[in-house]
DOLO-474714 format. One record per residue: residue number from 0; residue in three letters; chain; z, x, y of N, C-alpha, C, O in turn. Coordinates in Angstrom, 2 decimals, padded with zeros to 5 digits. Example, Ala and Ser with C-alpha at 12.3 -4.5 7.8 and 13.67 -1.06 7.14 Angstrom:
BEGIN
0, ALA, A, 007.80, 013.19, -005.69, 007.80, 012.30, -004.50, 007.80, 013.20, -003.30, 008.46, 014.24, -003.32
1, SER, A, 007.08, 012.85, -002.25, 007.14, 013.67, -001.06, 007.87, 012.90, 000.03, 008.04, 013.41, 001.14
This chain:
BEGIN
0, UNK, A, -016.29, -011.81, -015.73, -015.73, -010.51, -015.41, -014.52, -010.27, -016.30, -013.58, -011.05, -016.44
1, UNK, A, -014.68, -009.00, -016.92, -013.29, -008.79, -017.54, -013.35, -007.34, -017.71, -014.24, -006.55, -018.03
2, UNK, A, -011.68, -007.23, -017.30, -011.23, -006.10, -017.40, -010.00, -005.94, -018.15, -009.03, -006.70, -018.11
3, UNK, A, -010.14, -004.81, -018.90, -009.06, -004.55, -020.28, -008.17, -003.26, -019.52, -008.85, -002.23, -019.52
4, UNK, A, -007.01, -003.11, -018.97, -006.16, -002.29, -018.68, -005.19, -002.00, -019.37, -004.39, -002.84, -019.81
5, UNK, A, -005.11, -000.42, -019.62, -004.15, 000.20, -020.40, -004.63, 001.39, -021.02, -005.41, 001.92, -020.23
6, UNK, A, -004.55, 001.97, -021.96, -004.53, 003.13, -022.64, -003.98, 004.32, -021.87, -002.79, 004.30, -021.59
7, UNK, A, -004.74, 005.35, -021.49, -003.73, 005.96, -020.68, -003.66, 005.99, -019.37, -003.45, 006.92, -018.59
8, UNK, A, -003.93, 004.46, -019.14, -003.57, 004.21, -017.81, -002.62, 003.42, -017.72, -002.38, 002.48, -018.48
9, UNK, A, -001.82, 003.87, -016.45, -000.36, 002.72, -016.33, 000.38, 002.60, -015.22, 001.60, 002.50, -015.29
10, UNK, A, -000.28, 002.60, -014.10, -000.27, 001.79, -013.06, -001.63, 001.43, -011.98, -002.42, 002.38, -011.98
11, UNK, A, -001.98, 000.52, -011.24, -003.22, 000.43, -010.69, -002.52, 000.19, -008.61, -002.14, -000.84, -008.06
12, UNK, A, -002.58, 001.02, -008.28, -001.83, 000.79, -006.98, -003.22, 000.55, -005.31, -003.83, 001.44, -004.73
13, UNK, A, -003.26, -001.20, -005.00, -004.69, -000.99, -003.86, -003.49, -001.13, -002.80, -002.47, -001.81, -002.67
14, UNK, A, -004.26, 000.02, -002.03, -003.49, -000.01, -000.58, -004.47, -000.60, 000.67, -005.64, -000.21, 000.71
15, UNK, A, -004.12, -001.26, 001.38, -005.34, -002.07, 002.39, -004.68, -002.48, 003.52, -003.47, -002.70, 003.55
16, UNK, A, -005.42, -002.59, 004.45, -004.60, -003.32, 005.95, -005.13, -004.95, 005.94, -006.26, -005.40, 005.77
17, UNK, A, -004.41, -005.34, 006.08, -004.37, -006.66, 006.26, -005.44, -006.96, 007.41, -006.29, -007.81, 007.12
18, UNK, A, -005.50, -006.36, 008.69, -006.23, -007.16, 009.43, -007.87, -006.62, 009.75, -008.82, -007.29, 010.15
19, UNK, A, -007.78, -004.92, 009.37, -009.08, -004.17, 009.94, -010.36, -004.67, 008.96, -010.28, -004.72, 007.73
20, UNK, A, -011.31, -004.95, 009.58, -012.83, -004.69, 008.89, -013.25, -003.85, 007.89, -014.33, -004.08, 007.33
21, UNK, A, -012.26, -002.47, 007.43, -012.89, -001.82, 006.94, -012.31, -001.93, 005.51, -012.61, -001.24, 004.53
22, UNK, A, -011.27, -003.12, 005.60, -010.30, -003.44, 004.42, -010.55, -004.72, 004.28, -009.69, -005.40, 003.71
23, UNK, A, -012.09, -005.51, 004.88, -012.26, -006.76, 004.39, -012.97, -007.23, 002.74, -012.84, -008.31, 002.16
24, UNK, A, -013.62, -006.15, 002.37, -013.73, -006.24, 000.93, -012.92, -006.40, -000.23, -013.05, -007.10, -001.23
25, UNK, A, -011.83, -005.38, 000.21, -010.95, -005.33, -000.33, -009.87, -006.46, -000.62, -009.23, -006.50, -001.68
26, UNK, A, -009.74, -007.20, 000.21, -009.04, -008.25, 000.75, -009.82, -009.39, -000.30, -009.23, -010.12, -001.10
27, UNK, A, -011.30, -009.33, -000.05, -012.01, -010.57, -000.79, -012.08, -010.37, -001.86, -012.79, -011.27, -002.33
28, UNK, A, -011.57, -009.30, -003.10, -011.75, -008.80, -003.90, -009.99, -009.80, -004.64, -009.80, -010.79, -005.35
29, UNK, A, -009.26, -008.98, -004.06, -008.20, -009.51, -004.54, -007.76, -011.01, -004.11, -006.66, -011.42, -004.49
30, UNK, A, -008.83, -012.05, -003.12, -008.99, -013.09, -003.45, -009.56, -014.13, -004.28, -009.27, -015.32, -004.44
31, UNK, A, -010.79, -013.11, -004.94, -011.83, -013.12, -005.83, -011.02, -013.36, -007.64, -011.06, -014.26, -008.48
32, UNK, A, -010.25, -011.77, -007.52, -010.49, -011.45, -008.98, -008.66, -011.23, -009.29, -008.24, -011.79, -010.30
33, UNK, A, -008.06, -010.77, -008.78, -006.77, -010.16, -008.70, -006.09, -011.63, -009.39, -005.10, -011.25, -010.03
34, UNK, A, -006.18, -012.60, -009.48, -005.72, -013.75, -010.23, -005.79, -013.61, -012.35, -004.98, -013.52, -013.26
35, UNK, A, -007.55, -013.71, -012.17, -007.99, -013.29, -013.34, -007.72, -011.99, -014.11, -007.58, -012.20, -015.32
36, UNK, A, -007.64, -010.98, -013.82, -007.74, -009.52, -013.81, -006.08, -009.53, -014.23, -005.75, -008.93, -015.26
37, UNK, A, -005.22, -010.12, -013.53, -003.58, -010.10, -013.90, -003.45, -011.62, -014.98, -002.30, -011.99, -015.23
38, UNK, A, -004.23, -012.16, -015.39, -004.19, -013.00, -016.20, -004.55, -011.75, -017.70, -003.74, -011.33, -018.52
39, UNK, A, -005.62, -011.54, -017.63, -006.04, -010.69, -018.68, -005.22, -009.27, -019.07, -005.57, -008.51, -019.98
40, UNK, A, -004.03, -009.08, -018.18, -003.48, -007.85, -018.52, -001.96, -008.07, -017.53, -001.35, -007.36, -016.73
41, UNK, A, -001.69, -009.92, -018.26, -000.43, -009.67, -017.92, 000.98, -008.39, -017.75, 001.65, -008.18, -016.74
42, UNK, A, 001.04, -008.00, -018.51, 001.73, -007.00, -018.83, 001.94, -005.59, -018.02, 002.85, -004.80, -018.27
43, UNK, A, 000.93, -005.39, -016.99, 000.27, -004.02, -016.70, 000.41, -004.51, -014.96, -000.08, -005.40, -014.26
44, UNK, A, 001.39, -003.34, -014.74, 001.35, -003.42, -012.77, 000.41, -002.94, -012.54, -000.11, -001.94, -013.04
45, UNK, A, -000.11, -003.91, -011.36, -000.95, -004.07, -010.46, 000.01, -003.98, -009.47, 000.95, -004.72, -009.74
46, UNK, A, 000.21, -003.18, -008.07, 000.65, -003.02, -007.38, -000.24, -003.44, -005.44, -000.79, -002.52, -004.83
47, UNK, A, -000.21, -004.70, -004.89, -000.88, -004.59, -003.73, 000.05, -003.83, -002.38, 001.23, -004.03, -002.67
48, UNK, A, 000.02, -003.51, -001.82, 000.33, -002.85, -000.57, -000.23, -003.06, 000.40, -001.37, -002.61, 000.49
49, UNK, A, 000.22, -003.67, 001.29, -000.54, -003.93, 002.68, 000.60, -003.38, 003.76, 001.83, -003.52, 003.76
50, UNK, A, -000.31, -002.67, 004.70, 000.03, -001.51, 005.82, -000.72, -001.82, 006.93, -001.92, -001.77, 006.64
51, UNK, A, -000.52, -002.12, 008.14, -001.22, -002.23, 009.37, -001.82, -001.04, 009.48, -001.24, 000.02, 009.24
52, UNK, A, -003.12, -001.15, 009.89, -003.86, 000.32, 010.10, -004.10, 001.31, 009.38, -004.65, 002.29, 009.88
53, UNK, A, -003.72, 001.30, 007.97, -004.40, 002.70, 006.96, -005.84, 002.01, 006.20, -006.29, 000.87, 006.09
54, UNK, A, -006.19, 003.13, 005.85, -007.30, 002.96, 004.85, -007.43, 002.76, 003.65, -006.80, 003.34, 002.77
55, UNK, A, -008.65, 001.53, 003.42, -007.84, 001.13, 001.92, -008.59, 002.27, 001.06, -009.54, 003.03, 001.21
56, UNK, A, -007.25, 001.84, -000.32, -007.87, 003.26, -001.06, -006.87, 002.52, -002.41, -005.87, 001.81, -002.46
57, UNK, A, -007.62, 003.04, -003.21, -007.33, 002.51, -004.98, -006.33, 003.81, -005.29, -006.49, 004.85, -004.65
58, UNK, A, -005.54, 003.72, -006.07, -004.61, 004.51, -006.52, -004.94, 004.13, -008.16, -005.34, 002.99, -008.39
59, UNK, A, -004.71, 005.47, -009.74, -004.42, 004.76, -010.69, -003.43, 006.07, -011.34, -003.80, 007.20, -011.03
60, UNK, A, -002.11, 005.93, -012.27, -001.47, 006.76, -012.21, -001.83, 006.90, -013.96, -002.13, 005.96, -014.69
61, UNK, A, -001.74, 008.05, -014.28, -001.99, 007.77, -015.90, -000.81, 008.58, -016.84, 000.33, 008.61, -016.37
62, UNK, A, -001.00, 009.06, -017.82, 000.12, 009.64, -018.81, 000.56, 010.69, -018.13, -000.23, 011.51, -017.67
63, UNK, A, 001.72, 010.78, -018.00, 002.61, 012.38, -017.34, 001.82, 012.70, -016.40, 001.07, 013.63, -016.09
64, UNK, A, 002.48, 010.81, -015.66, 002.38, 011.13, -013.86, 001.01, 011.53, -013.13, 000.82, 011.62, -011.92
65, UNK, A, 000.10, 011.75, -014.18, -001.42, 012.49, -013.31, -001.75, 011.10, -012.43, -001.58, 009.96, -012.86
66, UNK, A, -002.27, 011.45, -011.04, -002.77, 010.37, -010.54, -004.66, 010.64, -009.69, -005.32, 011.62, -009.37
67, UNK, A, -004.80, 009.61, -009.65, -006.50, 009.56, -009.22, -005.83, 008.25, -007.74, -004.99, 007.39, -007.53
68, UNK, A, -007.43, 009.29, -006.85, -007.30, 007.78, -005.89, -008.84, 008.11, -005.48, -009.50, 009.12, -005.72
69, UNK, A, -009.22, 006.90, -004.79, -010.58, 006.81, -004.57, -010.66, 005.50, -003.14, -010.13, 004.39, -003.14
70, UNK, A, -011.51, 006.18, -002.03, -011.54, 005.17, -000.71, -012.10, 004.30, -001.13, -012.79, 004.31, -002.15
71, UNK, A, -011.84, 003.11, -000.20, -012.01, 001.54, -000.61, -012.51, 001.44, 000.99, -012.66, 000.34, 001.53
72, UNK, A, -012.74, 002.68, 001.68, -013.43, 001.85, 003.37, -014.94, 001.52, 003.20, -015.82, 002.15, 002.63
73, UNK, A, -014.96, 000.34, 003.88, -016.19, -000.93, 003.95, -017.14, -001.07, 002.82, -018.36, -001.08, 002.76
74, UNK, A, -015.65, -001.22, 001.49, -016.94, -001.18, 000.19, -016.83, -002.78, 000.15, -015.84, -003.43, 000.48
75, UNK, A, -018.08, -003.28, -000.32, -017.78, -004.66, -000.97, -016.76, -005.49, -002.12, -015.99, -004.68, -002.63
76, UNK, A, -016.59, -006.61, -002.55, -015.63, -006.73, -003.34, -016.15, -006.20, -004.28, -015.32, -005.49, -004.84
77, UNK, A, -017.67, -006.17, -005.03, -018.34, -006.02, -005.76, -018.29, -004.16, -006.11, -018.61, -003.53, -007.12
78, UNK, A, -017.75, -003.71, -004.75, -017.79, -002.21, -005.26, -016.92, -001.76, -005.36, -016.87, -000.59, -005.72
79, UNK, A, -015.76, -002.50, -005.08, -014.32, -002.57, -005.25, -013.96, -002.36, -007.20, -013.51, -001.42, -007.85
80, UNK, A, -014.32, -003.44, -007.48, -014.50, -003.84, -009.15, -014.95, -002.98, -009.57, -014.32, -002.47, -010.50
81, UNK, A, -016.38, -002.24, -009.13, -016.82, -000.84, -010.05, -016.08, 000.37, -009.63, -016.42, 001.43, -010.16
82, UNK, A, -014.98, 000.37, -008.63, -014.62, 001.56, -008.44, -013.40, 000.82, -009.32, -013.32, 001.41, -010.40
83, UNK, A, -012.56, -000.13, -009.23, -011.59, 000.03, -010.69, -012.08, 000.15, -011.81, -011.49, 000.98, -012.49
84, UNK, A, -013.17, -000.46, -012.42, -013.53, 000.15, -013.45, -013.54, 001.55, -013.82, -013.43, 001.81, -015.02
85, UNK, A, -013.67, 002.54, -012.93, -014.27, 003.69, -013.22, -012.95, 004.63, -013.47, -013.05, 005.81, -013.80
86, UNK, A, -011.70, 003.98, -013.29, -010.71, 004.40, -012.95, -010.40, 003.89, -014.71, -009.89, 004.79, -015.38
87, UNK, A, -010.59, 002.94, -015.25, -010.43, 002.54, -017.07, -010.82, 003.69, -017.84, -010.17, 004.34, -018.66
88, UNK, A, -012.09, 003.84, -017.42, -012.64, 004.92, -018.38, -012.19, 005.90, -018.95, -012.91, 006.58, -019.68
């Protein structure tokens, strides 16, 4: 797995609850990959956020502040990864 972050992207913000079901992908995702992924793009915030009770949801902020977000409820880790990807493009 590899992911190249940057160009005009420049921040990646996952928001998730720590304890609900519908933020357990999410959770296995950034036990999964969030090691590797900040190995390959030292340089580049990655921001985690954990909140009792909200819904997880991907944040990515790009050149002059524009931002994208996209729900993260009961996706897999696996769909987690293609929804950051889609956020590179």
């Amino acid at each position: 797995m590899s992911v190249r972050l940057g160009g005009a992207l420049r921040e990646l913000r996952i928001h998730l609850c720590q304890t609900s079901q519908q933020s357990a992908g999410v959770r296995e995702f950034i036990n999964k990959n969030y090691v590797n992924i900040k190995k390959e793009n030292p340089n580049f915030p990655i921001l985690i956020r954990e909140c009792n009770g909200i819904q997880p949801r991907i944040w990515a902020r790009y050149d002059k502040g524009v931002e994208r977000s996209a729900p993260l409820t009961n996706l897999s880790a696996s769909d987690v990864l293609a929804a950051l990807k889609q956020f590179v493009k």
